[in-house]
N, C-alpha and C positions, 0 to 999 in steps of 0.2 A: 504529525510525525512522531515517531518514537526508534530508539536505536535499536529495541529487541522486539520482534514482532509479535506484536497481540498486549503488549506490556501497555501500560500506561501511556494516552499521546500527549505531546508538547502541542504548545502553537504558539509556534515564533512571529517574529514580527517580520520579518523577511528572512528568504531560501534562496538557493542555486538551483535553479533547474537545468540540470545534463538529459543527453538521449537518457539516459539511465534513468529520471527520474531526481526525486530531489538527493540533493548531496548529503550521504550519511545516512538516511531515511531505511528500516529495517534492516542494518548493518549486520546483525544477527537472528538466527530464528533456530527453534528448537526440533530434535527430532526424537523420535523414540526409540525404542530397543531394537527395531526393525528397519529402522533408517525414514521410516515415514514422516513427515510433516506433522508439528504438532503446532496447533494453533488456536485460539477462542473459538472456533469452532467446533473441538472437540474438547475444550476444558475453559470456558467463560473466565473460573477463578483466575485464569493468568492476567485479569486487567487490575487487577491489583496489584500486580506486580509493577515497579516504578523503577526507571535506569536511566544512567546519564551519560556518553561517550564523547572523550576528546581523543579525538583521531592523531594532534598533533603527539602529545602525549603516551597518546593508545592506553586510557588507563578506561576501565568499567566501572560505574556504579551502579550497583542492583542493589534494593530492597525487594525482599522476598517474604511477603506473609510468612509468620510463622519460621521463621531462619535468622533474622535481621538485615542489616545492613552489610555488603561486602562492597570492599573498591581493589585492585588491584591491576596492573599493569597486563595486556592479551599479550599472550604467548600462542601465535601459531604452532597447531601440530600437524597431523597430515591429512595430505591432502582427499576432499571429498564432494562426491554429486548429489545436489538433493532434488528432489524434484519436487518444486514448485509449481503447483497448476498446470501440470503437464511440460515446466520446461525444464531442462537440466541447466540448474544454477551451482555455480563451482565454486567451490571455498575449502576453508580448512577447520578441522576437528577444533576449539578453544580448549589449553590446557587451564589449569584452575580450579577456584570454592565452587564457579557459579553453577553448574548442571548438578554438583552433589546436593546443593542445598534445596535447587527446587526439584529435583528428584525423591528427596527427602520430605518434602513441605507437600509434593501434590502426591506421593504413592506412586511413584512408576519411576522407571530408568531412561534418563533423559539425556539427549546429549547438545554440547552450546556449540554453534556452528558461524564463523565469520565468513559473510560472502564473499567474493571476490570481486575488486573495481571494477569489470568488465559485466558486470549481469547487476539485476534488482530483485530484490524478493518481495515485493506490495501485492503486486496482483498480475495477472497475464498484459496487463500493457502498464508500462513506468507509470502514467500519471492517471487518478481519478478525480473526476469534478462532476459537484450536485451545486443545484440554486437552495436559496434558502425559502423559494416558497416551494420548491417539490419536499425538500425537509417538514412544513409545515402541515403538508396532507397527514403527517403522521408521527408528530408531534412536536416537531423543530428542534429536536436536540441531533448536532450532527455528529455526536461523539459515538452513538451505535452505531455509524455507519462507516464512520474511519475515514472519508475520502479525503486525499492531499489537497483539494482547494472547494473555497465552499464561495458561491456567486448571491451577492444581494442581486435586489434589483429589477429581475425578472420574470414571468410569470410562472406557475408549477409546471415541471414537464417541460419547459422551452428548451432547456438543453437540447433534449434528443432530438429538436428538429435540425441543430448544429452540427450533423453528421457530415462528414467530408469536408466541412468549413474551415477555414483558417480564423486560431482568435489571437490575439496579441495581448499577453497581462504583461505589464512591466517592461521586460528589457528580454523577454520571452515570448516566442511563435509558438505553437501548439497547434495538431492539426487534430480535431475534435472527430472520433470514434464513435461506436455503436454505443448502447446503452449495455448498467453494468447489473449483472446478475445479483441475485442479492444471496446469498447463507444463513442460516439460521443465528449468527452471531449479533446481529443487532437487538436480537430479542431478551441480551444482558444486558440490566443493568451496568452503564460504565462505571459506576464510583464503585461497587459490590461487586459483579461478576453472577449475579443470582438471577435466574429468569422471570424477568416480572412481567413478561408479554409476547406475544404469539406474532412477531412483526412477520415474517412472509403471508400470514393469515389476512393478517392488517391489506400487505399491501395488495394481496390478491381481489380482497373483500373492496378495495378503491378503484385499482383501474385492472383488473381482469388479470387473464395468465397472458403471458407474451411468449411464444414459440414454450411453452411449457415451463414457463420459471417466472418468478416476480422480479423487476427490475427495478432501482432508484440510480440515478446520479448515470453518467457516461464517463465513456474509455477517452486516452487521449495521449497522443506521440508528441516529443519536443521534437520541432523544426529547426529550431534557435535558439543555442541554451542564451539564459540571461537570470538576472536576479529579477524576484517578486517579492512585492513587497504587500502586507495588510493594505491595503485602502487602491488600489495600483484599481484603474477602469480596466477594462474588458473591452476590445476594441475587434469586433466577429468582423471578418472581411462580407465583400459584396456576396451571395450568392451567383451572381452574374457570371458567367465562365467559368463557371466551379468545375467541372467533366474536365475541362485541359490543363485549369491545376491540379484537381485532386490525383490524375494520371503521374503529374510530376514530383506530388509529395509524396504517392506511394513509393513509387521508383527509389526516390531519397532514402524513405523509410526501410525497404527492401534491401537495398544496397549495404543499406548500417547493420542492419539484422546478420545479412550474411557475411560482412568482414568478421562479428563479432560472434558465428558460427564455429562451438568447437572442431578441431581438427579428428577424423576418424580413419583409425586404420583401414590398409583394404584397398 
């Protein structure tokens, strides 16, 4: 997890998992002069960047290469849509040091953006999870890959056979999704930000192209929010009758999507 996206991740010892994803998890993310999404995929050096957020409080802590240390209290200002991987996620402009400073620190004009409770900014579905032996086909560090839950245990690649399946971590249901594409962003070193390796090459060069992209780790919907905790088992439902639940979890999932559908004139 981390509270500003692409920044430095946390790893707690236990989460909240909501439809949304985990609780707090990319609270912030930056955009550029143009309103576009700016992320380690277009600027690695932001893993360097390290921040801390108490929500009860509302206060930010960023360290920013090259700027220092800033903390101060989020001031909403107004309101705005960014769009994240194709979805429009709503929030509002952050007044503040923080976007002058890493504006100033990375060369470009940057703006700091707090999402709004109703939406997540991780990725096109709230939650991602990889095993740690698909991690290990290419070199077991899961910090270049960023996903919210990493599975011992099981063999490389078994995830994605988990598709449409129900898995249960904790005191959370999870209805387990296709496989996740991968970005050129793992190919940063995470303590640097500096490119020391060609990983869509990697993953290409191990198991082939998949509908034209290199994939690790899978997608994945909360059915049931609950806490996760480190060490919590992985309890995959039967395969058995899957066609007439997974019909029932989409629907679920469907139905959540579209309450949480903004309103358009017209």
């Amino acid at each position: 997890m981390t509270p500003v996206k692409s920044f430095r991740l946390h790893h707690p010892d236990e989460l909240w998992l909501g439809p949304r994803g985990a609780a707090e998890d990319r609270r912030f993310l930056l955009v550029d002069e143009g309103g576009r999404l700016y992320t380690g995929n277009r600027d690695a050096v932001l893993v360097r960047g390290e921040a801390s957020w108490d929500p009860d409080s509302r206060r930010l802590r960023m360290s920013v290469p090259g700027a220092g240390t800033l903390e101060h209290e989020v001031v909403r200002g107004a309101s705005t849509v960014v769009d994240v991987y194709g979805r429009r996620v709503r929030g509002h402009v952050v007044a503040g040091p923080w976007a002058a400073a890493l504006s100033k620190s990375l060369g470009r004009t940057l703006t700091l953006i707090e999402r709004d409770d109703g939406a997540w900014a991780t990725d096109i579905r709230p939650v991602t999870m990889v095993s740690q032996g698909s991690l290990n086909l290419v070199g077991g560090d899961g910090r270049r890959f960023r996903m919210l839950l990493e599975v011992d245990g099981v063999d490389a690649l078994e995830e994605e056979s988990w598709c449409n399946r129900r898995a249960r971590i904790g005191n959370a249901t999870l209805l387990v999704g296709s496989p996740t594409p991968r970005c050129g962003f793992p190919s940063a070193d995470p303590d640097t930000g500096s490119r020391d390796r060609d990983m869509l090459r990697e993953l290409i060069d191990i198991r082939g192209l998949d509908d034209g992209g290199a994939r690790l780790g899978v997608y994945a919907e909360v059915l049931e929010p609950g806490l996760v905790r480190v060490g919590d088992e992985l309890e995959l439902a039967s395969a058995r009758n899957r066609s007439t639940m997974h019909v029932i979890d989409r629907l679920r999932v469907s139905s959540r999507q579209l309450k949480l559908r903004p309103r358009t004139a017209g």
